[in-house]
N, C-alpha and C positions, 0 to 999 in steps of 0.2 A: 519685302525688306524688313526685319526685325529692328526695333529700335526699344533699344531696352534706355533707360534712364537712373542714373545714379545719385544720389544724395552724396555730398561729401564735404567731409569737415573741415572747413578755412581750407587754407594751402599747404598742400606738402608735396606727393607724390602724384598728383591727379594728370600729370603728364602720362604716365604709364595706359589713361585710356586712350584719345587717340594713337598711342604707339599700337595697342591690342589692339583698333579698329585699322589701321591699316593693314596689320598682318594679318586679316581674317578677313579682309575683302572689302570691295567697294558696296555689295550690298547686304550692310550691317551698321546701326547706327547706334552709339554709345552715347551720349551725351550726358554731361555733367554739371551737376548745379550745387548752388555751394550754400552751407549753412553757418553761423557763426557762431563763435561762445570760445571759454578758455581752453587751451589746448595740452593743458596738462593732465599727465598721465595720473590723475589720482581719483580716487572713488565720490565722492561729491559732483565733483567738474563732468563728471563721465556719464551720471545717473544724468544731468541737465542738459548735456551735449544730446545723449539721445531721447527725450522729453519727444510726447506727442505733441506738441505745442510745435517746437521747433523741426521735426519730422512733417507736421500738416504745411509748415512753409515751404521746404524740401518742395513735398509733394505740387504745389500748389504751383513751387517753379518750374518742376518739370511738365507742367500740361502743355503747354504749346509745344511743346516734341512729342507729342501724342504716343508716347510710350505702351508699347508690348507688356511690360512689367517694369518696377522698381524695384531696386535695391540699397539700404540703408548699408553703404560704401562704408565701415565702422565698424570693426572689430572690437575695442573694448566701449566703444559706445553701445553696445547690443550684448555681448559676453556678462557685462557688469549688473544684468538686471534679470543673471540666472535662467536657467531653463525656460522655467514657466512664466517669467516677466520679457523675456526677447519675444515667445508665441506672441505676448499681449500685444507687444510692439509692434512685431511685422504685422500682426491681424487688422492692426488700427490705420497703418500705415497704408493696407492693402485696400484698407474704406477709404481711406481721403485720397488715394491715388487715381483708386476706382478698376484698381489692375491689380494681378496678381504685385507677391511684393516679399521681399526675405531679407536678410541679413548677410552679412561675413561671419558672422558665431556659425551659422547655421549653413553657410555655405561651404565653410570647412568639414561639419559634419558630414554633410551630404557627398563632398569630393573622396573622401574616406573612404567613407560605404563605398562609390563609385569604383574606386581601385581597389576596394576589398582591405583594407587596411585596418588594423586593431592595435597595432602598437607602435607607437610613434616618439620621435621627441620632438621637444619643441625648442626654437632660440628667437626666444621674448626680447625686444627692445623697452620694454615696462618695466617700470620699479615692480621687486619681488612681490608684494600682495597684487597689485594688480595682475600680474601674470599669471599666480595662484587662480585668480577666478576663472583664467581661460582653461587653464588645466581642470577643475572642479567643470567645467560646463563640458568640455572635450568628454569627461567622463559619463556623463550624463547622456549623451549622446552615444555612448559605446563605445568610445575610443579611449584607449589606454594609454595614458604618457608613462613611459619609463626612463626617460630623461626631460627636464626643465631647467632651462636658464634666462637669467634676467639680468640684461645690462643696464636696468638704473636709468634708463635715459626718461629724463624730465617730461619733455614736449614733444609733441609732432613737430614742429619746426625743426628741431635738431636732428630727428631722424630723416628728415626729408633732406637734409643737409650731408648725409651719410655718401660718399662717393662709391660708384663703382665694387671698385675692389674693396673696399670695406663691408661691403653687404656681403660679397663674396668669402672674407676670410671670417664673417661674423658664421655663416653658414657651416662654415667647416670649421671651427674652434667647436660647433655647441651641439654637433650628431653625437650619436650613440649607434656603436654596434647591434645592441638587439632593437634597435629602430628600425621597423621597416619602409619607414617616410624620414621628412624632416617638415614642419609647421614653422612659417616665419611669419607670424601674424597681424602684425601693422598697417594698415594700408599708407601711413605717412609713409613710408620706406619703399623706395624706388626698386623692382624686382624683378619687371618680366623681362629686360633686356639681358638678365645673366641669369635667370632659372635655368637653361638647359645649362649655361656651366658648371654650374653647382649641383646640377645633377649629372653630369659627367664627372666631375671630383670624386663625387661620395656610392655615385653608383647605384643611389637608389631614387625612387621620386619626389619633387621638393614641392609641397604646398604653400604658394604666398598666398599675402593677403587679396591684393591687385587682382590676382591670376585666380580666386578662386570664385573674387565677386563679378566678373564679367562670365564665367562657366555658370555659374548658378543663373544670373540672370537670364542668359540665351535658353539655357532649359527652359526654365520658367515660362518663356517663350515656346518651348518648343522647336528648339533650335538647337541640333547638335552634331552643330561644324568641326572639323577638324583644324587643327594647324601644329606644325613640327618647329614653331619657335617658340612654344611658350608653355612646356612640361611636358611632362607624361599624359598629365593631365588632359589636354588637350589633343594629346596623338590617340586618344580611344575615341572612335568615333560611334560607337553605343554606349558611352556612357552619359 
């Protein structure tokens, strides 16, 4: 039984893992631990949210779930310290865990690659500069944004507040035709229960945040289950 282990920042969306560990079976083990600090979307707060200081406490709470691997559940907390400062990250992370160990910057990367994907848009819940850096690190990775949007939202709190059909009509206001994905990159933002809608709408495959850091972590693992509720993503069972 795989037991991957997550870091995640204060409260917002972290419902979204047990929903993922029931639709992928009874033997698979998620479990989530919580780190704390400000929850706003802005570059100072973000570089300190994801600090090896507060990643080694992460770590430290997830040992008694004797974790497969970790994942630092954080998207602009790992995106904001660039390519080569997220490597530092996960590498340090992956010593105090003692287990393999990656990001959500780096797990969108790699879901990409997975689907073969090079040009994408993204619909940011991040004030513009922030957003800006996930596009600059998407690139760096290989992946090309030809559309970016940024709704300005403050906090994870507020995004995690986002209902339903709002995550939904946010997802289909912010595509692009020569997209051949969509990136919704949050993790505060609730999304594996209406990813396949939203990729029935739009007709092509949709990358969340939720949805790409429980994929990466099961690799990491060595684990690569399938499930038909929670993307495209998930319905490839080699990737």
């Amino acid at each position: 039984m795989p037991t991957i282990g997550f870091i995640y920042p204060d409260h917002a969306a972290e419902d979204d893992y047990p929903l993922a560990e029931r639709l992928l079976g009874p033997d698979v083990r998620l479990p989530v631990e919580h780190i704390y600090g400000t929850d706003l979307h802005a570059v100072p707060e973000l570089l300190d949210l994801g600090s090896e200081k507060r990643l080694a406490e992460g770590a430290a709470l997830l040992a008694k779930h004797q974790p497969d691997a970790v994942v630092w559940a954080c998207t602009s907390g790992s995106f904001v310290y660039r390519w080569g400062g997220a490597e530092d990250q996960a590498a340090k992370l992956a010593i105090d865990a003692g287990v393999p160990a990656t990001s959500t910057s780096f797990a969108f990367v790699r879901a990409a690659e997975a689907l073969g994907l090079r040009r994408v848009a993204v619909a940011a819940s991040y004030p513009d500069d922030v957003a800006k850096l996930f596009v600059e690190f998407l690139g760096a990775g290989g992946v090309d944004v030809v559309a970016m949007s940024s709704e300005d939202i403050d906090t994870a709190a507020e995004v995690g507040q986002l209902p339903p059909e709002a995550v939904v009509e946010l997802a289909l206001r912010h595509d692009s035709r020569e997209a051949e994905a969509l990136l919704i990159p949050d993790t505060a933002m609730r999304t594996l229960g209406v990813v396949n809608t939203i990729e029935e709408r739009l007709g092509k495959p949709v990358l969340t945040a939720n949805q790409v850091t429980i994929w990466a972590g099961l690799r990491l693992a060595g684990d690569t289950r399938t499930s038909a509720e929670l993307g495209a993503l998930f319905r490839r069972g080699d990737a």
